[in-house]
C-alpha positions as MATLAB code, in Angstrom:
seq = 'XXXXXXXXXXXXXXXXXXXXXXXXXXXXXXXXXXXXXXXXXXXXXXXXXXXXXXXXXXXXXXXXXXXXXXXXXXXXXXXXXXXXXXXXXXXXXXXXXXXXXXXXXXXXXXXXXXXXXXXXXXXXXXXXXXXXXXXXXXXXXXXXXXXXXXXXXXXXXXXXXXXXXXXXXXXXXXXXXXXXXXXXXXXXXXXXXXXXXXXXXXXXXXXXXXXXXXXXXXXXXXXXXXXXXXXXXXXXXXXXXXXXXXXXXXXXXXXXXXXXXXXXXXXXXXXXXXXXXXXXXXXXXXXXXXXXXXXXXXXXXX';
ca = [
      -5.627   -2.199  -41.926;
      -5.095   -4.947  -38.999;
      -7.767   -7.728  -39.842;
      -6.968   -9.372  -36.148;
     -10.144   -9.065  -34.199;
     -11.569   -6.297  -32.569;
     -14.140   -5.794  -30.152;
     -16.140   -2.334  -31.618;
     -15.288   -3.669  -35.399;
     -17.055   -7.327  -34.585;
     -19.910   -5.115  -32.944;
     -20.856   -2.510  -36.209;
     -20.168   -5.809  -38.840;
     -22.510   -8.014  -35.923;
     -25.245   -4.796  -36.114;
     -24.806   -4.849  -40.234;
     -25.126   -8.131  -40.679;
     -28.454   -8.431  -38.282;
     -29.632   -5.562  -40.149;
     -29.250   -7.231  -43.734;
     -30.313  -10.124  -41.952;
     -33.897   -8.877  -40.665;
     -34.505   -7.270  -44.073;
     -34.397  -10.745  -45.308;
     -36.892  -11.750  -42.743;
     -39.588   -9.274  -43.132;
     -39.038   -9.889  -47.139;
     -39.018  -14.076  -47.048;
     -42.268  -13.682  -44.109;
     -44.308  -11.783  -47.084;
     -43.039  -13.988  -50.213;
     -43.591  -17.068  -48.209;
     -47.645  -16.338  -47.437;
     -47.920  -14.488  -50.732;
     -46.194  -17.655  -53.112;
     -48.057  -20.935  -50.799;
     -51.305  -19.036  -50.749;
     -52.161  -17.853  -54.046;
     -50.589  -21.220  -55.233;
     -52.735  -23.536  -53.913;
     -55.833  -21.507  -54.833;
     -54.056  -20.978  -58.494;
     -53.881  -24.474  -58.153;
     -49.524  -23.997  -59.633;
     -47.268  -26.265  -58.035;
     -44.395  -24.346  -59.124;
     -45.343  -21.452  -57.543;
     -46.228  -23.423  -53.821;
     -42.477  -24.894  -54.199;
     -41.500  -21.643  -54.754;
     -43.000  -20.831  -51.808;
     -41.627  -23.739  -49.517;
     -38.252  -21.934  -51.280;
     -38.787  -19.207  -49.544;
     -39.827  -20.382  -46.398;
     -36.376  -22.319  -46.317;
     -35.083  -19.149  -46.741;
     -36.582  -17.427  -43.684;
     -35.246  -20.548  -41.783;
     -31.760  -19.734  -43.223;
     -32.139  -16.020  -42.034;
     -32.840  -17.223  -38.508;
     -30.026  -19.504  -38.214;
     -27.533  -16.501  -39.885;
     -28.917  -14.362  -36.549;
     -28.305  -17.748  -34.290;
     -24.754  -17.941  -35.793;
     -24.183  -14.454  -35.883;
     -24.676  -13.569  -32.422;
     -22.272  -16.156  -30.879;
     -19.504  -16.080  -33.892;
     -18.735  -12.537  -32.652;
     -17.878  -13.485  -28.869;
     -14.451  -12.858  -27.657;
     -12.475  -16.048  -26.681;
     -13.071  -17.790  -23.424;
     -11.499  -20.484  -21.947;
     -13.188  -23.431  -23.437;
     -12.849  -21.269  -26.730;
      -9.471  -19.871  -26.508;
      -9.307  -18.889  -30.544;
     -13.056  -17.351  -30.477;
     -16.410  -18.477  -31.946;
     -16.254  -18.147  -35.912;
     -16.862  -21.920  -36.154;
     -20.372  -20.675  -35.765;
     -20.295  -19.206  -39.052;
     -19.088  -22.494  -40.640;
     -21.393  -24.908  -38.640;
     -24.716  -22.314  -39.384;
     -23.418  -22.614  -43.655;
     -23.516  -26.229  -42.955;
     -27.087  -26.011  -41.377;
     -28.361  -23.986  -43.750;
     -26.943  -26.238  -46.966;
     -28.717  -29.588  -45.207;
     -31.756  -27.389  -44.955;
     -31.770  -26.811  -48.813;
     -30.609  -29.872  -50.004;
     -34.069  -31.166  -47.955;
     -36.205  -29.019  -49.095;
     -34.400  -29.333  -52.589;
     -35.488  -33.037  -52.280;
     -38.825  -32.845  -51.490;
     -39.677  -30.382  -54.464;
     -38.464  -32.975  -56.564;
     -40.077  -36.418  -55.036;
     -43.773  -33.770  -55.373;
     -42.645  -32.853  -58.722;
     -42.206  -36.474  -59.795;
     -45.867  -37.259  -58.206;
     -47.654  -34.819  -60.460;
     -45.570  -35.453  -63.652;
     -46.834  -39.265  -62.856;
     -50.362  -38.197  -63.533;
     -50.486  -35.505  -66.511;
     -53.908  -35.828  -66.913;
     -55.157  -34.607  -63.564;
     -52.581  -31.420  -63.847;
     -54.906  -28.547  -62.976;
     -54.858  -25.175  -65.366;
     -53.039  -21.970  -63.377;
     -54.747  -19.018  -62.792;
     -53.287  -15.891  -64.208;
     -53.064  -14.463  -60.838;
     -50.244  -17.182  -60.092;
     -48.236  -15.445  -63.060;
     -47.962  -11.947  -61.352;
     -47.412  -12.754  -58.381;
     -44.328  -15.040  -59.388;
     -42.705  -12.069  -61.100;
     -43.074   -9.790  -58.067;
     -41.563  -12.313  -56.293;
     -38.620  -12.635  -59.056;
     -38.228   -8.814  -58.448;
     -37.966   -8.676  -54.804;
     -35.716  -11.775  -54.705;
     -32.947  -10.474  -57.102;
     -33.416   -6.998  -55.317;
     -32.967   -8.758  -51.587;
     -29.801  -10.681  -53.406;
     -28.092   -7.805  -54.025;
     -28.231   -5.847  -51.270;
     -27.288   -8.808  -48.923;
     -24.434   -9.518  -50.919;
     -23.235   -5.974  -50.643;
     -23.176   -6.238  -47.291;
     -21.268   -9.592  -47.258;
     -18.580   -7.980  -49.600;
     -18.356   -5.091  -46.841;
     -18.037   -7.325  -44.197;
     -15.998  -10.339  -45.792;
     -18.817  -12.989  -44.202;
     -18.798  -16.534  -46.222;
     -22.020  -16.571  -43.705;
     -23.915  -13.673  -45.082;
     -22.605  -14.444  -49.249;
     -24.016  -17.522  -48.723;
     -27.527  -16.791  -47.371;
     -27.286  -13.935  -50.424;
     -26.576  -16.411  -53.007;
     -29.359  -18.570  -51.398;
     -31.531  -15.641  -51.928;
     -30.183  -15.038  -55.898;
     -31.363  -19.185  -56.238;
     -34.232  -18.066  -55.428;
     -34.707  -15.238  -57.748;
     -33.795  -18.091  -60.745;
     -36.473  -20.320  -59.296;
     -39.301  -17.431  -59.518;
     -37.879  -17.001  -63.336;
     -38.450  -20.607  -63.897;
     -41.719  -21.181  -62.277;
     -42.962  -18.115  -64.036;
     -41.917  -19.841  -67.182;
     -43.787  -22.494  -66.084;
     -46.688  -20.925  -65.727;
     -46.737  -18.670  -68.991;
     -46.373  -22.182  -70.694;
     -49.384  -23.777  -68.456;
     -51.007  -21.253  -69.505;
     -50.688  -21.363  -73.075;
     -51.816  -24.805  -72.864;
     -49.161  -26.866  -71.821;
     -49.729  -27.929  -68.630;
     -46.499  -30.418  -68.092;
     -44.495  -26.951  -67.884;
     -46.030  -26.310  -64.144;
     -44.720  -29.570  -62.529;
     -41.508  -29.374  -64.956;
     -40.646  -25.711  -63.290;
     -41.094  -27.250  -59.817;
     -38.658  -30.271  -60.404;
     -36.461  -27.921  -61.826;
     -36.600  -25.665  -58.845;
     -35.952  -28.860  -57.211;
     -32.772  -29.729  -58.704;
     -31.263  -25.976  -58.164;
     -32.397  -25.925  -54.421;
     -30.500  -29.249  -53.724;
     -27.535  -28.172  -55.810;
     -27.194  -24.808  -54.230;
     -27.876  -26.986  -50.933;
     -25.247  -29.285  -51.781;
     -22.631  -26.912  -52.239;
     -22.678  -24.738  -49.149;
     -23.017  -28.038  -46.981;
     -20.021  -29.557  -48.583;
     -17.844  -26.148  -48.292;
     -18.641  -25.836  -44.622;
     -17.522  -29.416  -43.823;
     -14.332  -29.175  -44.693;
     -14.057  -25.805  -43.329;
     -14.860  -28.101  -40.041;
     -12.613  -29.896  -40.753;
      -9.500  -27.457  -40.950;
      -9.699  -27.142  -44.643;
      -6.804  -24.582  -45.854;
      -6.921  -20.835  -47.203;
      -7.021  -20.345  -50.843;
      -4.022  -21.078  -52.822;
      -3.474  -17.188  -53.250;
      -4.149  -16.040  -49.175;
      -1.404  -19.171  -49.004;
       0.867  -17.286  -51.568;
       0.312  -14.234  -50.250;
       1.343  -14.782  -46.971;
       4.283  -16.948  -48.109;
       5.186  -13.424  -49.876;
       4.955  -11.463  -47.207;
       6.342  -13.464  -44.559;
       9.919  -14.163  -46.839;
      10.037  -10.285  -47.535;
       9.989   -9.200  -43.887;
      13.432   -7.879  -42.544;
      15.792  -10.519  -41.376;
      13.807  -13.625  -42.346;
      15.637  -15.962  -44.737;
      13.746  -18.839  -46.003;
      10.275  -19.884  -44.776;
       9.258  -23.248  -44.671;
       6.245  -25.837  -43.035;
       3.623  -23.254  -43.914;
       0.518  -24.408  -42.730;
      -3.418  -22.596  -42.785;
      -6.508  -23.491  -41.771;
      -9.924  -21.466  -41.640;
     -12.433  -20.475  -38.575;
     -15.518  -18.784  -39.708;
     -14.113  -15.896  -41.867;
     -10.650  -15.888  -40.426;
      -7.313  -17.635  -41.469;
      -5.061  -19.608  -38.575;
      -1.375  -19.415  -39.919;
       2.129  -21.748  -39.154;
       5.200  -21.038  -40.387;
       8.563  -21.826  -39.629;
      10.926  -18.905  -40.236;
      14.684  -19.466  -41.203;
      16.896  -16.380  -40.210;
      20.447  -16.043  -39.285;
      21.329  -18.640  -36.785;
      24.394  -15.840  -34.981;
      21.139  -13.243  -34.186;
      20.552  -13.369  -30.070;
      16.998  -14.989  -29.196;
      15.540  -11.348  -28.759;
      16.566  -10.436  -32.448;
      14.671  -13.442  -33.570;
      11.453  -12.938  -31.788;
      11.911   -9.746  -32.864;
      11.770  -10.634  -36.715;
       9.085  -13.016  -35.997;
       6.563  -10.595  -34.463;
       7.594   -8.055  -37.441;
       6.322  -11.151  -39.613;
       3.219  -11.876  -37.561;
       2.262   -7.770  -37.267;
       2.728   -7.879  -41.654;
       0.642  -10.569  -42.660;
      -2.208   -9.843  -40.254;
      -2.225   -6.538  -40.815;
      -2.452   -7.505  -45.099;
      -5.175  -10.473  -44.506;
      -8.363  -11.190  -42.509;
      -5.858  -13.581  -40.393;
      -6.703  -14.698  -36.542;
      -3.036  -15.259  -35.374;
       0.204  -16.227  -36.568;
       2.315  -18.971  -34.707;
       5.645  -18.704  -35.660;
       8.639  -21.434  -35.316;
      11.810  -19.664  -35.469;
      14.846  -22.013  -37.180;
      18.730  -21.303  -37.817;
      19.039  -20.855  -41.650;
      21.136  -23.884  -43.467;
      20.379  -26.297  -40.779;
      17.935  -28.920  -40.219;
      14.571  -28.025  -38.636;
      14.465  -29.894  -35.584;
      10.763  -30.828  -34.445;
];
């Protein structure tokens, strides 16, 4: 299978991942009312941060369908490789956006736990409606990451991982609640700063990932191998050398100088350096392949 892009492929994974996407929407619109409303009138804390949780999320799902509608374009001239930066600079949006909202759950958290004494008792109501919220969280999760698997989008595995956070957050605040309760009302607030805390981490995280994908971070260590594999078993090449990756979006930019016999005419070296190019992007999810071409035994002249 050739993982260089193509126009009808990018279209069906662009429809799938909109699809997934507007699930999510629909599912964070409902939570979102659902969680803030019958918090504040259940007077829980945990379950209103909960709440602002999921509203982060339907922000997320709106800036996956920004990003996802330009990362497919084909290249242009000011954007001769493509648009999958898109993908990377949305991830980056959408960690700031948690690591925010992961913040202000905690600094609210911190307010309450100031004052135990004015900590209200939770209605029962709050309780229910946290585990139906657990429930359709961890089912959203699951089907959103399926579809990232099929599609090989960081984009789309992160906004499903955002929504499996979430489906810890409605375990802990209904934790929270069963112990508010029972009588202990410290265990509302305590839920919400720990929602806190795994909102900002999870925030953290995908924010940090996607800078240094910015910033020409490389392929894993095994796409590296892997390529280095396949590139020195090709036909004709005899040593490869200066290998060099960096990502866009989902895809993988590839150097590599190739060392082959140094008596082969020009035309039988471009010829073993497109066999090279045609392997490893027909193996990987790779954009292009630029290849340097260098006599074998001799010094690599820049």
């Amino acid at each position: 299978m050739n993982f260089s892009p193509d126009p009808h492929s990018l279209d069906a994974a662009g429809r799938a991942a909109r699809r997934s996407t507007l699930v999510s929407v629909v599912v964070n619109i409902g939570l979102t009312a659902v969680q803030i409303v019958v918090g504040v009138l259940a007077h829980s804390q945990a379950l209103i941060a909960d709440g602002i949780h999921s509203l982060s999320d339907l922000v997320s799902d709106f800036v996956v369908l920004f990003a996802n509608r330009y990362s497919g374009k084909a290249p242009d001239a000011d954007h001769q490789y493509g648009h999958q930066r898109y993908e990377n600079a949305a991830s980056f949006v959408i960690g700031v956006i948690l690591l925010a909202v992961g913040v202000g759950m905690l600094w609210s958290a911190l307010q309450k736990l100031q004052t135990p004494a004015l900590i209200p008792q939770v209605h029962l109501v709050a309780l229910w409606v946290a585990l139906g919220a657990l429930a359709a969280k961890e089912l959203l999760f699951r089907y959103m990451l399926a579809v990232a698997q099929r599609l090989r989008s960081s984009l789309l595995a992160a906004n499903a991982w955002h929504a499996r956070s979430d489906a810890a957050s409605s375990l802990v605040v209904a934790i929270g609640i069963v112990g508010n309760l029972a009588g202990l009302t410290l265990l509302d607030p305590i839920a919400a700063l720990i929602v806190g805390i795994m909102v900002g981490r999870m925030g953290w995280t995908f924010a940090w990932r996607s800078l240094h994908e910015l910033m020409d971070h490389a392929a894993d260590a095994d796409d590296i191998e892997r390529i280095r594999t396949i590139v020195a078993a090709t036909p004709g090449v005899l040593g490869v050398h200066d290998l060099r990756t960096r990502k866009m979006g989902d895809m993988i930019l590839v150097d590599v100088h190739l060392e082959i016999d140094g008596g082969l005419t020009v035309k039988a070296g471009h010829t073993i350096a497109v066999a090279a190019r045609e392997r490893v992007m027909a193996a990987l999810p790779v954009l292009d392949v630029m290849t340097h071409v260098d006599p074998a035994g001799e010094p690599d002249e820049q």
